[in-house]
C-alpha atoms as a printed R data frame, in Angstrom:
    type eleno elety resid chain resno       x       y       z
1   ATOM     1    CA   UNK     A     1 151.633 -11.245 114.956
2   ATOM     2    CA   UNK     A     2 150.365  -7.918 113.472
3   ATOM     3    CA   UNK     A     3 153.436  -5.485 113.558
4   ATOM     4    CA   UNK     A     4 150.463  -2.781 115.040
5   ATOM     5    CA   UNK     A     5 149.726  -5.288 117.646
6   ATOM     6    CA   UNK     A     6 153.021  -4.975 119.158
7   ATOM     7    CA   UNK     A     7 155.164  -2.102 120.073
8   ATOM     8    CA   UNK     A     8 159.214  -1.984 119.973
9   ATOM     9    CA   UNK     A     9 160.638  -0.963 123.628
10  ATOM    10    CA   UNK     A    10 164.439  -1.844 123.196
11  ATOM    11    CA   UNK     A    11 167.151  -3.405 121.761
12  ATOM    12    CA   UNK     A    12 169.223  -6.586 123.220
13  ATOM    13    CA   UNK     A    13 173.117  -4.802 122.919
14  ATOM    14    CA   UNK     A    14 174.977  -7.089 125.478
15  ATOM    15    CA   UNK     A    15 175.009  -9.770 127.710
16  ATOM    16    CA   UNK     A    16 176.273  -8.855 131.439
17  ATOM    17    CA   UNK     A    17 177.778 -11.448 134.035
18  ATOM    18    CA   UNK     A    18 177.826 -15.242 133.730
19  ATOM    19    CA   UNK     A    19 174.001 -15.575 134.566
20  ATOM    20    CA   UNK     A    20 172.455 -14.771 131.408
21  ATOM    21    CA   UNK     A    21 171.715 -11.133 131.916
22  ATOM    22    CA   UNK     A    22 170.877  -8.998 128.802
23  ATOM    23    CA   UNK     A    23 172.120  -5.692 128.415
24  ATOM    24    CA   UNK     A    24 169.263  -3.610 126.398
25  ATOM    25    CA   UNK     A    25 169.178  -0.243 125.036
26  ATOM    26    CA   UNK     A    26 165.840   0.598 125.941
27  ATOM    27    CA   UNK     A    27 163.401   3.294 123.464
28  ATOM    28    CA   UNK     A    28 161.299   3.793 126.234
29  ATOM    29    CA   UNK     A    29 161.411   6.916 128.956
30  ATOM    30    CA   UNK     A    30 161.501   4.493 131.866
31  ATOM    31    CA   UNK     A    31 162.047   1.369 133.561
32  ATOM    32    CA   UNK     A    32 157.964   0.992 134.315
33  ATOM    33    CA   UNK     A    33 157.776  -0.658 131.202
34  ATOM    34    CA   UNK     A    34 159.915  -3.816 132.025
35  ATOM    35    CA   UNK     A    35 157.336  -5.226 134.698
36  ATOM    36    CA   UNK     A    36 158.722  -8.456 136.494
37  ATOM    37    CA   UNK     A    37 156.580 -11.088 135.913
38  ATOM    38    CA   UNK     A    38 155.078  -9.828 132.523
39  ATOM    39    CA   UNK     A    39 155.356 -10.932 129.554
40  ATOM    40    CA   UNK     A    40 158.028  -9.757 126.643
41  ATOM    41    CA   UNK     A    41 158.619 -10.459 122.963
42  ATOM    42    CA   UNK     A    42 162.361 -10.923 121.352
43  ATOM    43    CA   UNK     A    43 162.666 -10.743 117.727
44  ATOM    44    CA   UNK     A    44 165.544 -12.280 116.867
45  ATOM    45    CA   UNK     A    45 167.342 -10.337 113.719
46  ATOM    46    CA   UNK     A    46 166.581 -13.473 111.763
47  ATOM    47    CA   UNK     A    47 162.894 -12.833 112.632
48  ATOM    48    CA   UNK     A    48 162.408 -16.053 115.082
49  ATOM    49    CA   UNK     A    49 159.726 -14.364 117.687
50  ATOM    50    CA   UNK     A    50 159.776 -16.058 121.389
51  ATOM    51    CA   UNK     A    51 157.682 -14.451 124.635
52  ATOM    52    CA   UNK     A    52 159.705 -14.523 127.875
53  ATOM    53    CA   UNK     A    53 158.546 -13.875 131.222
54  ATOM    54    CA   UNK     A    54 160.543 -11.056 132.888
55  ATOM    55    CA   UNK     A    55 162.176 -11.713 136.090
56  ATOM    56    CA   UNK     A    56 164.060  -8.046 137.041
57  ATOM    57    CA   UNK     A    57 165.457  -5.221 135.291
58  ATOM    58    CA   UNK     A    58 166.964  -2.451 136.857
59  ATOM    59    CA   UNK     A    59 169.365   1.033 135.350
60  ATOM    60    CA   UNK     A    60 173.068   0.027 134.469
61  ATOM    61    CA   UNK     A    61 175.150   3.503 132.838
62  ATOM    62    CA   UNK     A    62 173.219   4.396 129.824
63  ATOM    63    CA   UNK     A    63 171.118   1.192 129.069
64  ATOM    64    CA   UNK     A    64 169.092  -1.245 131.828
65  ATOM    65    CA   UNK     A    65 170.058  -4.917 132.807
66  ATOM    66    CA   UNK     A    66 167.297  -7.169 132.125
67  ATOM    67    CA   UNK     A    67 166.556 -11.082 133.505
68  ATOM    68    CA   UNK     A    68 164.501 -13.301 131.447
69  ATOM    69    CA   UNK     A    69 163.252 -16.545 132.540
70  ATOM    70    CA   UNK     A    70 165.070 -19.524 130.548
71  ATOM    71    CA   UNK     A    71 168.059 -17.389 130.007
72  ATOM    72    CA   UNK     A    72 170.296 -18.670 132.605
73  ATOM    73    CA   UNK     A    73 173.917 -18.186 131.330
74  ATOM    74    CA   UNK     A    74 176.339 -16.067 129.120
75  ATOM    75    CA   UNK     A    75 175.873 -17.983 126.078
76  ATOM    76    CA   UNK     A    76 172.095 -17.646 125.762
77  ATOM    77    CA   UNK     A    77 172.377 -14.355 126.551
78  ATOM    78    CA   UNK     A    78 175.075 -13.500 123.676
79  ATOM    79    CA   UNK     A    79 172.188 -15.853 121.052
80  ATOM    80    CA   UNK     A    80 170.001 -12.914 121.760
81  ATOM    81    CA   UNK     A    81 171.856  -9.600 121.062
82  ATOM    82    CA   UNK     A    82 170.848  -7.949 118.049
83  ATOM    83    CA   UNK     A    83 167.389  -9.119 119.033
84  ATOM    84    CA   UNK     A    84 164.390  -6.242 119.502
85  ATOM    85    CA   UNK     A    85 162.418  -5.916 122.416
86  ATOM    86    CA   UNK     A    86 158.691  -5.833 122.391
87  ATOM    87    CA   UNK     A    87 155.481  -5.565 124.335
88  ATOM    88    CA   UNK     A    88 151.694  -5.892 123.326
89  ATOM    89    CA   UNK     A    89 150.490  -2.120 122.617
90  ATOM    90    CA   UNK     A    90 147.249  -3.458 124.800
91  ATOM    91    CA   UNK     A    91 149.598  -4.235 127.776
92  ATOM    92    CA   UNK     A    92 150.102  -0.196 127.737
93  ATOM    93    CA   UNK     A    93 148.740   2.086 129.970
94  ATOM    94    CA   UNK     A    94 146.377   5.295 128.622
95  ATOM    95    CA   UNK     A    95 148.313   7.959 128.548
96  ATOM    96    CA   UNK     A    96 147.486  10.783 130.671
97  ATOM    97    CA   UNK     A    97 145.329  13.717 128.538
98  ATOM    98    CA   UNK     A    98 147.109  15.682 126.017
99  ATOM    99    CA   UNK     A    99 149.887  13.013 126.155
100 ATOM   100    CA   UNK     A   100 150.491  10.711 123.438
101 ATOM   101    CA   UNK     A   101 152.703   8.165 122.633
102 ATOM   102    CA   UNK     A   102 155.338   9.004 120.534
103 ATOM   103    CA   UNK     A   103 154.220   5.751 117.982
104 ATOM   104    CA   UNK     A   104 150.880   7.358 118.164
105 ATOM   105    CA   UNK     A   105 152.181  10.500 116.899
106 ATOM   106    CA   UNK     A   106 154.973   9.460 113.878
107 ATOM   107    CA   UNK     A   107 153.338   9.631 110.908
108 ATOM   108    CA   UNK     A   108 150.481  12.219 111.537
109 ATOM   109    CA   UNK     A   109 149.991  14.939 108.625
110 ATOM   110    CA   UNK     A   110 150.801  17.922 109.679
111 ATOM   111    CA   UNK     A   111 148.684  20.859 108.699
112 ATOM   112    CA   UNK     A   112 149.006  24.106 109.780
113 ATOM   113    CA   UNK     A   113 146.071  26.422 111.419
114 ATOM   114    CA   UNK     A   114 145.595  28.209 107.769
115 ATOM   115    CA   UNK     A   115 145.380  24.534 106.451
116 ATOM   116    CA   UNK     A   116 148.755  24.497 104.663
117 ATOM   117    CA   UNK     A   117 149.769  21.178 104.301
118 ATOM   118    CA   UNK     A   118 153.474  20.722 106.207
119 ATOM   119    CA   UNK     A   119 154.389  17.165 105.822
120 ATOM   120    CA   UNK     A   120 154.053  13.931 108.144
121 ATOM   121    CA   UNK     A   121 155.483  13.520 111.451
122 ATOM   122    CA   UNK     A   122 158.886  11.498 110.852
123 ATOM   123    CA   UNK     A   123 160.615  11.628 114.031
124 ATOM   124    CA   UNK     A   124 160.849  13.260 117.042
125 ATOM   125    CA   UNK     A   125 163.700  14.966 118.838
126 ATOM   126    CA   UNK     A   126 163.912  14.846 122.870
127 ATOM   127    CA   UNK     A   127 165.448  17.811 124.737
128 ATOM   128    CA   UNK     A   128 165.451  18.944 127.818
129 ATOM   129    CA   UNK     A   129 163.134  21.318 127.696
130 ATOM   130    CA   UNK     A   130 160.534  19.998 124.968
131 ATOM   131    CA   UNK     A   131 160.184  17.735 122.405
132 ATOM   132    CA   UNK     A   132 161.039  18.999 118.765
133 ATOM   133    CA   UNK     A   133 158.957  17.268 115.899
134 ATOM   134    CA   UNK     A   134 160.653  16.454 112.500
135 ATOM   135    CA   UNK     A   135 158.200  16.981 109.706
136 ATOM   136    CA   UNK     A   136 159.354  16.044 106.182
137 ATOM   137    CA   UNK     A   137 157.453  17.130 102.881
138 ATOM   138    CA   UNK     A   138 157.623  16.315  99.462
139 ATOM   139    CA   UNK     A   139 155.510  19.061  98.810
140 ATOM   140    CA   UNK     A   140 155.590  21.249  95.172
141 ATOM   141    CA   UNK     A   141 158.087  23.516  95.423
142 ATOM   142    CA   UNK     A   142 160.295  21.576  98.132
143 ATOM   143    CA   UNK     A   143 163.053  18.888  97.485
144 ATOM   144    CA   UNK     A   144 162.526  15.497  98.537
145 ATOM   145    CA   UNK     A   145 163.887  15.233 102.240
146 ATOM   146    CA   UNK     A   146 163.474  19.090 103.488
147 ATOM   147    CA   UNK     A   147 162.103  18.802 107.114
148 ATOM   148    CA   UNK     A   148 160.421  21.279 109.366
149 ATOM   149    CA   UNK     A   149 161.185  21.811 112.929
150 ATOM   150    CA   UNK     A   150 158.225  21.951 115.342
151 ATOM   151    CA   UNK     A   151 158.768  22.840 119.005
152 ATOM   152    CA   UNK     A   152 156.468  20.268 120.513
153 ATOM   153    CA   UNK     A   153 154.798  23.327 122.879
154 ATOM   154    CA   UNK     A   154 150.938  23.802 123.201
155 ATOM   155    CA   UNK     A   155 151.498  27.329 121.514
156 ATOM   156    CA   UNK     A   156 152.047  26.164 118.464
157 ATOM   157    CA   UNK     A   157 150.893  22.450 118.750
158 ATOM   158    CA   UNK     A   158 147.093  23.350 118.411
159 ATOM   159    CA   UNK     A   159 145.608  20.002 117.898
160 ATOM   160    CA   UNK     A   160 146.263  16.491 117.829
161 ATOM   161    CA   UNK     A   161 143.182  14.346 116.153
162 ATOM   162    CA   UNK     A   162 144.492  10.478 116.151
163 ATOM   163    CA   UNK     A   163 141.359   9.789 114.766
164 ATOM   164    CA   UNK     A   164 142.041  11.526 111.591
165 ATOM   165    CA   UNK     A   165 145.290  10.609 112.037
166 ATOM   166    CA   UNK     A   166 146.256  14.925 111.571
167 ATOM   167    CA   UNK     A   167 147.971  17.136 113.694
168 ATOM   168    CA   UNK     A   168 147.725  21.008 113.568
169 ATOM   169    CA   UNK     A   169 150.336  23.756 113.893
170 ATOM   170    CA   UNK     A   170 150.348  27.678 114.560
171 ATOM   171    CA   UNK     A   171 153.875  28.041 113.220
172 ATOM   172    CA   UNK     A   172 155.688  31.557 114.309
173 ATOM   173    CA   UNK     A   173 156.633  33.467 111.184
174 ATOM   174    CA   UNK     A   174 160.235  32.204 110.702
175 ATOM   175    CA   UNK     A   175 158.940  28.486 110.668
């Protein structure tokens, strides 16, 4: 399977209980993703891909329980830890306008409104009140690794073209 056919959604940490409940560390903002009755792909860490057929998950502390069909005990549970969680990018819904996955976003070139190159997107930093963009450069004159902060706000986000795969920036003077 092509790796941009598919997009990673968690991470198997645990097994919970005696009836072959996972314990996942999910990447994803909420529990819509893990629809019972859908389907899921587990990457083992040795690479060994297998689609299961969710049957529940639901919020436990800081990570979600999850039931998969065919797992019905401790010990298939525990074969799976370590193994990544992942869904077909086509099973996703469009995200509403002027939202964007965050997949969708890592890696854009960021340009500023002047035309300035910046870097690319490398990561992105939740808050509370707004996302923060990491932007690294190996630009002339800048050392391999120095990032730029972007406040993730339409006031200085100006434009997002996936197409062109850029992103543009009206950066405040002490950016």
């Amino acid at each position: 399977m092509e790796p941009n056919e598919v997009v990673l959604i968690g991470r198997i940490v645990g097994a919970h209980g005696l009836n072959g409940t996972s314990k996942v560390f999910s990447y994803a903002e909420s529990l819509s993703i893990y629809i019972p009755n859908s389907s899921i792909i587990v990457r083992q860490p040795q690479g060994q891909e297998r689609t299961y057929i969710i049957r529940w998950a639901k919020p436990h502390t800081r990570c979600i329980l999850l039931a998969l069909d065919g797992v019905t005990n401790r010990d298939q549970a525990e074969s799976l830890v370590g193994s990544e969680l992942l869904i077909l990018k086509s099973s996703l819904p469009e995200p509403e306008e002027g939202t964007y996955y965050w997949f969708d976003l890592i890696g854009l070139s960021v340009y500023t409104t002047e035309g300035r190159f910046l870097g690319r997107l490398a990561s992105i930093i939740p808050t509370g009140s707004n996302d923060v963009y990491v932007v690294r450069s190996n630009a002339e004159g800048k050392k391999d690794g120095d990032e730029v902060l972007i406040p993730a706000v339409e006031s200085i986000v100006r434009e997002i073209d996936l197409e062109s795969n850029i992103m543009r920036v009206d950066l405040p003077q002490d950016l």
